[in-house]
C-alpha positions in Angstrom: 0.0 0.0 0.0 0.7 3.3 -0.8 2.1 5.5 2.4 -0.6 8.1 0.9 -3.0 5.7 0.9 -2.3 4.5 4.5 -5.2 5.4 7.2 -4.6 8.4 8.9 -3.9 8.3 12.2 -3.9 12.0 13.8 -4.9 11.9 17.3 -2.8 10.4 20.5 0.4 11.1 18.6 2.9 14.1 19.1 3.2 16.1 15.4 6.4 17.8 14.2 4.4 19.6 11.2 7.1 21.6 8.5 5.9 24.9 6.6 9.2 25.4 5.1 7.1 24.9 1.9 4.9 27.3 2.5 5.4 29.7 5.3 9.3 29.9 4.9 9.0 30.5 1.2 7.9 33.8 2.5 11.5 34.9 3.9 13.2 38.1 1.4 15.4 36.4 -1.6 13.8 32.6 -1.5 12.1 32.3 -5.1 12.2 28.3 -5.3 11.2 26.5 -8.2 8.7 23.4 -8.0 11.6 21.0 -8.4 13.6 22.7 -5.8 10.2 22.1 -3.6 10.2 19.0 -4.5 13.9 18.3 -3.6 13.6 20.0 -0.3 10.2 18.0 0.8 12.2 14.7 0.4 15.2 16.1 2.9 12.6 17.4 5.2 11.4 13.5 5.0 13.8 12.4 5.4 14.4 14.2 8.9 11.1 12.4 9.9 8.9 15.0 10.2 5.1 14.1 10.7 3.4 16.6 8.2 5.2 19.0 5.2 3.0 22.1 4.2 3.5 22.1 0.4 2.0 25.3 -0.1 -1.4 27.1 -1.3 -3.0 25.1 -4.2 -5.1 27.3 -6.0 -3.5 30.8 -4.8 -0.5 30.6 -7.4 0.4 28.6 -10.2 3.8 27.3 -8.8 2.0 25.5 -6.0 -0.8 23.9 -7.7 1.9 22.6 -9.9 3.8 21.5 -7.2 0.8 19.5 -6.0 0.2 17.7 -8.8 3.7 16.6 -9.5 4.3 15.4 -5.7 1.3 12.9 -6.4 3.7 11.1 -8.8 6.9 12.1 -8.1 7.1 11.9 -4.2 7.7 9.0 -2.4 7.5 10.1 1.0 8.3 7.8 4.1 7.4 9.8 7.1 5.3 12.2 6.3 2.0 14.1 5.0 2.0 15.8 2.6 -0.2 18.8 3.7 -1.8 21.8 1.6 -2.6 25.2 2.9 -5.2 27.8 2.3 -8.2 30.0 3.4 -11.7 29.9 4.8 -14.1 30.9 2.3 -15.2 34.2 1.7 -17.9 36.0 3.1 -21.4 35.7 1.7 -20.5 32.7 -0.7 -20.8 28.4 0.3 -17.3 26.8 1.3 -18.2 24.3 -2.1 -18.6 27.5 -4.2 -15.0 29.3 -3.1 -12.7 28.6 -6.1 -9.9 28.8 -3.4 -11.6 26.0 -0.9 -11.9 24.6 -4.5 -8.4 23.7 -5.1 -7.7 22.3 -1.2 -10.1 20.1 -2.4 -8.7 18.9 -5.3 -5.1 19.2 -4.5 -4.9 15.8 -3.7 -3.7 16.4 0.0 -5.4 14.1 2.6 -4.4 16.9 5.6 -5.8 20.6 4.7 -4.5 23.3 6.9 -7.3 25.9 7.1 -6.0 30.4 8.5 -8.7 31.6 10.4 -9.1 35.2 11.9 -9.2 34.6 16.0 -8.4 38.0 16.2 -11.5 40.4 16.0 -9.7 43.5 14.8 -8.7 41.4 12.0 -12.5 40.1 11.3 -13.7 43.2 10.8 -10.7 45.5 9.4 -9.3 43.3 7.3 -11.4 40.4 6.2 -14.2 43.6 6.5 -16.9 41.0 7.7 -18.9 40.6 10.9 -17.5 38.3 14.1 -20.7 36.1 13.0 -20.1 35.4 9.8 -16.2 35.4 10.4 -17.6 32.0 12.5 -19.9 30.8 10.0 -16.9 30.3 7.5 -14.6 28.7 9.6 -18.0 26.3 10.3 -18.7 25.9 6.8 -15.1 25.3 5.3 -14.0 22.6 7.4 -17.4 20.9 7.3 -17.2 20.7 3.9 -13.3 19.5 3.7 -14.1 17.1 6.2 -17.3 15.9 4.2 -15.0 15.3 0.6 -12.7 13.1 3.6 -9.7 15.2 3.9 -8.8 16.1 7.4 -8.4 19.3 8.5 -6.3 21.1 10.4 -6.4 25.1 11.8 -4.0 27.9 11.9 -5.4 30.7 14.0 -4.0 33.7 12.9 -3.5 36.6 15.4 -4.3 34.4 18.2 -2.6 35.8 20.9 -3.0 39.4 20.0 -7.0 38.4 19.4 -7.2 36.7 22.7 -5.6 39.6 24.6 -7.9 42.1 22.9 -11.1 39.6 23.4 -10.6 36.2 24.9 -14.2 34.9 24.5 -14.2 35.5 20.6 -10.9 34.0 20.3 -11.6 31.0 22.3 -15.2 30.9 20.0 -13.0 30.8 16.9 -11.3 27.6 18.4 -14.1 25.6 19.5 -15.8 26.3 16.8 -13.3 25.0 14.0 -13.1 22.2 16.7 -17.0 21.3 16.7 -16.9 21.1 12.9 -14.3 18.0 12.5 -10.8 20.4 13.2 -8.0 17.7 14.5 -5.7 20.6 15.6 -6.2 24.0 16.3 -2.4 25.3 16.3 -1.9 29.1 18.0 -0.4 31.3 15.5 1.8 34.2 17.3 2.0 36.2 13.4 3.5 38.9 15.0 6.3 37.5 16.5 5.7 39.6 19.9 5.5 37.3 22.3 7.1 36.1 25.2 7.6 32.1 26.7 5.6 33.2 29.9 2.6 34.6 28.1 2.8 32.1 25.6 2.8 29.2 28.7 -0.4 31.0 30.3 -2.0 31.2 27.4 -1.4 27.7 25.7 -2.7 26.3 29.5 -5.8 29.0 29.7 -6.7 27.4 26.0 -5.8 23.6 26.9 -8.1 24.1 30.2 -11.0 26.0 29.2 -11.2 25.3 25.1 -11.5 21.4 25.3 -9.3 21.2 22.0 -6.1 19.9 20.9 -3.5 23.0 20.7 -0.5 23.4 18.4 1.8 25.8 18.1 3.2 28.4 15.5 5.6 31.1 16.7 7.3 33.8 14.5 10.6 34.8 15.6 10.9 38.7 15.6 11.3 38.5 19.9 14.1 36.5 18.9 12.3 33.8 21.0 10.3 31.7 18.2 12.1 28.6 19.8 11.6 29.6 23.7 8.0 30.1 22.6 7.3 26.5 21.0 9.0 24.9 23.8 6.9 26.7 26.5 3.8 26.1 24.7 4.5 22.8 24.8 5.4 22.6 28.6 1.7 24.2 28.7 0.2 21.3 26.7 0.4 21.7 23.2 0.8 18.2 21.2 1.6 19.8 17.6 4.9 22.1 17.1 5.2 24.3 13.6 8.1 25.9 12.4 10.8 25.9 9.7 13.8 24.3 8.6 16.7 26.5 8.9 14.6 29.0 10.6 13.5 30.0 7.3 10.6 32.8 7.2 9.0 36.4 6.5 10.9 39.0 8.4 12.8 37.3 11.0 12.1 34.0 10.4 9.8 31.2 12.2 10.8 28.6 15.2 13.9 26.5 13.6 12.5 23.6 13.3 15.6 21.3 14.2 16.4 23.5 17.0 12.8 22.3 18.6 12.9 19.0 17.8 16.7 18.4 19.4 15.5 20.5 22.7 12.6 18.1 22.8 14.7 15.1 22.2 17.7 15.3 23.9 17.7 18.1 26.5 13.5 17.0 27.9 13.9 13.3 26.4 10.6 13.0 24.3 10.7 10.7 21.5 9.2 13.3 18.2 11.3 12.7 15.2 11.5 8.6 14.3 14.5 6.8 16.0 17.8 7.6 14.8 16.5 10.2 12.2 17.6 13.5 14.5 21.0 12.2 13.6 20.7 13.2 10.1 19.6 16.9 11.0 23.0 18.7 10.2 23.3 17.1 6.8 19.7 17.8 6.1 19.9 21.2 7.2 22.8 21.8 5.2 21.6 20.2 2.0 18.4 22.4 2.2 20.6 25.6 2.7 21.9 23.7 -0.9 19.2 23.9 -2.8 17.9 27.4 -1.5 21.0 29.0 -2.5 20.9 30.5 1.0 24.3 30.0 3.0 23.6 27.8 6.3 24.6 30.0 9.2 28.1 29.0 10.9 26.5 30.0 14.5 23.2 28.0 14.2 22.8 26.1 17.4 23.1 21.7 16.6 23.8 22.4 13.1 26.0 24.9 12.2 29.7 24.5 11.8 30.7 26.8 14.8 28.3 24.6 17.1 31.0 22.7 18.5 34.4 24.4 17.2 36.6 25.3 20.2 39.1 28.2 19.6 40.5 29.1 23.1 43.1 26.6 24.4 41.7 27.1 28.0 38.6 25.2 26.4 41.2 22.6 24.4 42.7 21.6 27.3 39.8 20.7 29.0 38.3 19.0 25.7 41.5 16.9 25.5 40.6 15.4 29.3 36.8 15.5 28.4 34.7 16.8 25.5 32.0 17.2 27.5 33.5 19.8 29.5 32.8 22.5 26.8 30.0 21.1 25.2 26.5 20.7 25.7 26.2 17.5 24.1 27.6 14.8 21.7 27.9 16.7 18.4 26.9 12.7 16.6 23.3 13.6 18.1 22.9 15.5 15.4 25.2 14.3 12.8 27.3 17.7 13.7 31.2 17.2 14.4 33.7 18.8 17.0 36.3 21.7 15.6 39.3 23.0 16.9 40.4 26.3 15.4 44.2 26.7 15.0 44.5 30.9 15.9 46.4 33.0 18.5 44.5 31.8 21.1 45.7 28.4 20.9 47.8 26.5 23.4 49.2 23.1 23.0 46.2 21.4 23.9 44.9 23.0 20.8 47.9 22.0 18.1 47.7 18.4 19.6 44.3 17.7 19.4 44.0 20.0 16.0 46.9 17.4 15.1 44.8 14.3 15.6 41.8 15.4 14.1 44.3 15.8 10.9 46.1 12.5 11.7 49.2 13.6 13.4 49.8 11.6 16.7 51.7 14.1 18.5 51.5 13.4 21.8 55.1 12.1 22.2 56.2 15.1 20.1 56.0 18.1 22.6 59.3 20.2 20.5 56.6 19.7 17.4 53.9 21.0 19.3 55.7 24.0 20.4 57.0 25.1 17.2 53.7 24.9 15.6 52.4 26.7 18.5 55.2 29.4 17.8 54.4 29.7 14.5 50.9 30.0 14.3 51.2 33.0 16.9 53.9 34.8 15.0 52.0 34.3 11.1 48.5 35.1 12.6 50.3 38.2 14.1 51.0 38.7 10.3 47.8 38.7 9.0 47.6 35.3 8.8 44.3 33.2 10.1 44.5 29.3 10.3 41.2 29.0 12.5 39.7 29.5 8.7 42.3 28.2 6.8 42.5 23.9 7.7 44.3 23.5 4.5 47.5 26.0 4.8 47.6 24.7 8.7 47.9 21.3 7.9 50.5 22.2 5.3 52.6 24.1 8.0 52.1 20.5 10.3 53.2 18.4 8.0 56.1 20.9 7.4 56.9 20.7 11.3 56.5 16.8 11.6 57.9 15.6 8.7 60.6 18.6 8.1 59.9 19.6 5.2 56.9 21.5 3.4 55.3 19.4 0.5 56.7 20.4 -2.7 55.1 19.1 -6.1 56.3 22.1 -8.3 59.0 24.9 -8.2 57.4 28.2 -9.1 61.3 30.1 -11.0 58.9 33.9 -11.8 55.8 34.6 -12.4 54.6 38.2 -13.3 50.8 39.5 -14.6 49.6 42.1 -16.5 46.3 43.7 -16.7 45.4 46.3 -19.6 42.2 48.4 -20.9 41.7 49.4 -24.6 41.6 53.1 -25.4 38.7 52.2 -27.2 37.1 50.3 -24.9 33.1 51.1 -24.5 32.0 52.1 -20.6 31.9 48.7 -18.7 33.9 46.9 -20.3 36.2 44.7 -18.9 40.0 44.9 -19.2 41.8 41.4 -20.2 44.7 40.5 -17.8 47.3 38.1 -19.0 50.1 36.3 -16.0 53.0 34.6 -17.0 54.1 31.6 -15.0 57.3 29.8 -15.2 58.0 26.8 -13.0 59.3 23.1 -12.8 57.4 20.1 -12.6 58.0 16.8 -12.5 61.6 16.9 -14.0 60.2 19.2 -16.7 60.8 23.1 -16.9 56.6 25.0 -18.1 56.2 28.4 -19.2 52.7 29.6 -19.8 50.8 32.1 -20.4 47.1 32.5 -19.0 44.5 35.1 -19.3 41.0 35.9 -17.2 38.8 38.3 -16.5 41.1 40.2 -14.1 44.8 39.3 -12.7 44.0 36.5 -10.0 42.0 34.5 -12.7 44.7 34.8 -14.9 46.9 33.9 -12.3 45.0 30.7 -11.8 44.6 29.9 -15.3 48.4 30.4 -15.8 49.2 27.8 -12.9 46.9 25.2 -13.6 47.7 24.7 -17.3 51.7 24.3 -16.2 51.0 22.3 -13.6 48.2 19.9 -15.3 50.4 18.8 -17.5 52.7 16.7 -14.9 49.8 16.1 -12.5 46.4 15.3 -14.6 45.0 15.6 -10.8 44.6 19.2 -11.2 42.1 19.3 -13.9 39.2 18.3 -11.3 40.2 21.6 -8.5 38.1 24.1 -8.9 38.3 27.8 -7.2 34.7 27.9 -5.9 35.3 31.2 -3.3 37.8 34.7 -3.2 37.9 36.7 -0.4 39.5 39.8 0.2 40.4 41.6 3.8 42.7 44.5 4.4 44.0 44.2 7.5 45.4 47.7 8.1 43.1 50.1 6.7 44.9 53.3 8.0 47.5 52.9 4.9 45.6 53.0 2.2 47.0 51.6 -0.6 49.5 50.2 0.4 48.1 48.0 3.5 48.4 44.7 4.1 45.7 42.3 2.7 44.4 38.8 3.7 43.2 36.4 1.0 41.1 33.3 1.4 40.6 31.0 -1.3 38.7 28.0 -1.3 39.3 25.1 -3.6 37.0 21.6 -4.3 37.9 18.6 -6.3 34.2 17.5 -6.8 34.3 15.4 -3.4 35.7 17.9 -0.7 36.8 21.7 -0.3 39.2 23.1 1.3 40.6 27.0 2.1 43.9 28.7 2.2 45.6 31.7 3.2 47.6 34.4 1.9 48.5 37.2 3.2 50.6 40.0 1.5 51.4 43.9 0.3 48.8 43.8 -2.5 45.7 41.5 -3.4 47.9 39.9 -6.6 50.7 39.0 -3.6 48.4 37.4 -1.4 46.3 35.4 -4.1 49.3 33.8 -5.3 50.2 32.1 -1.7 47.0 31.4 -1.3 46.6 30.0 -5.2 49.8 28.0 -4.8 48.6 26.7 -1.3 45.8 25.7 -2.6 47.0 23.2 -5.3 49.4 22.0 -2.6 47.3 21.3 -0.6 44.9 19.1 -3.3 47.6 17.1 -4.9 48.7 16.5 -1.0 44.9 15.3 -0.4 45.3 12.9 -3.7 48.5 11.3 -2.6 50.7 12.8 -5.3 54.5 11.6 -4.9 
């Protein structure tokens, strides 16, 4: 059988319900296609999540399409697919709204119905009477639930209506209730509240309401997650939110962060056994397809979750791990980091060491040179807690006693030039010269890009490919550019950090220098290093 075709089962269980889909769409700069919704609804089932909200079949063509692909294209494990829309409108039947119309025939077995609770909103905005605002939440979900889907609500506003009137709000709720709703989940839009309201609230509903509460908090209080958990302390049995924290303004409750509070920090079993595991790589791979970047300081999932920088903090990791962290980075699929910088004390190079495969523990003069020399190079300019590649190039240069060599760079020199004639805008051609020695074999070659450091690149890689084939898979994939001493102008010293990929793995290097062109070069030449290092070159 089908997992679509499966009965539903909504009631006794807790729900982890996604609208990542649908309600994190809605953050500035996300424009996904249907196949990128479709691609990101089988990561998010892949976390295990109970319900994804695909979106608003019927309000835009995107999502109805989306809808009627997913009915032959997803194959989802875990979770209901769910679509979302509107009461009807005033005056007209539920089975007459063209909008209720394609809920109905989206092909979703869960609709999730928005309903004004707030009645400011009733009558300013849907520009209807509290009555009637009542007789459509009545009428829609009757009628979904008589074509067999199940329903679902979303009451908008809640906790601003039910300061401003508590008896309409609470109406609004039993009423969706009384007409077949499963789950009536509180919707703070706004983003205003805080955990303690939200907890006397949630408990004021669960005691006097007689319905089953969810929960769908905003984040601009900067406490979207507080506000979930809380509400769910108070007795709510569904949780809402979005992967990534994705959202309008500033975002809704990050989803993952919920889930791994519930799990491992109050112990309740949410997600399916084993699956929270997978939440960094999913999290990432959604960041992937969103063309977002997935923030280093997110708490589980980011890479600076667990990356130790201070060798107070290294020195007590190397006796215990759990002395600086919160928890077992594997929970999440997340991994431990030790950033190489300043701040780093033995405890930092030696553990740094064995996460790079250096057993250094009988080596203490290794230790202390590396030590020595990280704090004199990032007194440079340099920075290794961002660089993993150039620091493991100045370990193995410490252990072994000697820096890995594959090539012998004699000059190289680079030239960039405009046409007189040249229309406004147009670029100027730069063209680098590189002589070196490879292999037993002496290259000079010419390269040209779009500006020096391309050319540069260019220049390298075709000397170089020809006595290591290797090279014809690295790819630069990021530049940046810091100047470390603005007061000079011109002529201050500048950071570059270059990142490299050979398909399978990236990697980042560092150059510092007088000038941009300097800089790139170490980093450039670093960077191929460092790859043909990775691929086992002799």
């Amino acid at each position: 059988m089908n997992q679509l075709d499966q009965p539903l089962d909504l009631h006794g269980a807790f729900h982890v319900y996604d609208t990542t889909l649908r309600d994190g769409m809605q953050q500035e700069g996300l424009n996904p296609t249907v196949a990128d919704k479709l691609a990101i609804a089988r990561h998010l089932d892949g976390l295990g999540v109970g319900f994804i909200e695909g979106g608003w079949p019927g309000a835009n063509p995107k999502d109805t399409e989306f809808f009627r692909r997913a009915a032959t294209e997803l194959d989802l494990k875990h979770a209901r697919l769910t679509a979302f829309g509107a009461t009807r409108k005033a005056g007209i039947r539920a089975a007459d709204d063209p909008q209720v119309a394609g809920l109905r025939d989206s092909g979703a077995r869960v609709v999730t119905l928005v309903a004004k609770s707030h009645v400011g909103h009733v009558e300013k905005a849907l520009r209807t009477t509290p009555e009637e605002n009542l007789a459509m939440v009545r009428d829609t979900v009757s009628h979904l639930r008589a074509e067999g889907q199940q329903v679902f609500l979303d009451a908008e506003h809640f906790f601003d209506g039910y300061r401003l009137d508590r008896s309409y709000a609470l109406e609004v709720l039993r009423t969706a209730y009384d007409a077949g709703a499963e789950v009536i989940a509180l919707c703070d839009t706004n983003g205003g509240m805080l955990p303690g309201w939200v907890s006397d609230v949630v408990h004021d509903v669960v005691q006097s309401a007689g319905v089953r509460v969810g929960i769908h908090c905003h984040n601009d209080t900067g406490l979207a997650v507080a506000n979930t958990l809380a509400a769910v302390d108070a007795g709510a049995t569904h949780i809402q939110g979005c992967i990534n924290g994705y959202g309008e303004r500033t975002g809704n409750a990050d989803l993952v962060n919920v889930v791994a509070n519930l799990e491992l920090k109050l112990d309740r079993q949410v997600l399916p056994p084993g699956l929270l595991r997978e939440a960094t790589r999913i999290a990432h791979a959604v960041a992937e397809v969103t063309n977002v970047p997935p923030a280093a300081r997110q708490p589980y999932v980011g890479t600076s979750a667990f990356a130790h920088k201070a060798g107070l903090h290294a020195s007590a990791i190397k006796v215990d791990p759990d002395l600086y962290q919160h928890m077992d980075p594997a929970g999440v699929g997340n991994d431990m980091r030790l950033l190489v910088s300043e701040m780093a004390g033995r405890a930092s190079i030696e553990l740094k060491g064995k996460e790079l495969g250096f057993d250094l523990s009988d080596s203490p003069d290794v230790v202390n040179r590396v030590t020595a020399r990280v704090k004199e190079m990032e007194s440079r300019g340099y920075t290794f807690e961002a660089a993993d590649a150039s620091f493991e190039l100045l370990l193995v240069e410490e252990a072994e006693g000697r820096r890995p060599s594959y090539f012998q760079v004699e000059s190289w020199r680079v030239i960039t030039e405009t046409l007189t004639h040249a229309r406004p805008g147009e670029e100027a051609v730069s063209e680098a010269t590189v002589k070196l020695q490879a292999a037993g074999e002496r290259f000079v070659v010419t390269g040209e890009g779009n500006g020096p450091v391309n050319a540069l690149d260019q220049a390298i890689r075709t000397a170089i490919v020809q006595a290591f084939p290797e090279i014809a898979k690295f790819e630069l994939i990021d530049f940046k550019v810091r100047i470390l001493d603005q007061g000079h102008g011109t002529d201050a010293i500048t950071r570059v950090l270059i990142e490299t990929t050979d398909g399978e793995k990236s990697w980042v290097t560092v150059g510092v220098g007088a000038n941009v062109i300097e800089a790139s070069w170490e980093a450039l030449v670093d960077g191929l290093t460092y790859g043909l290092l990775r691929h086992h070159v002799d």
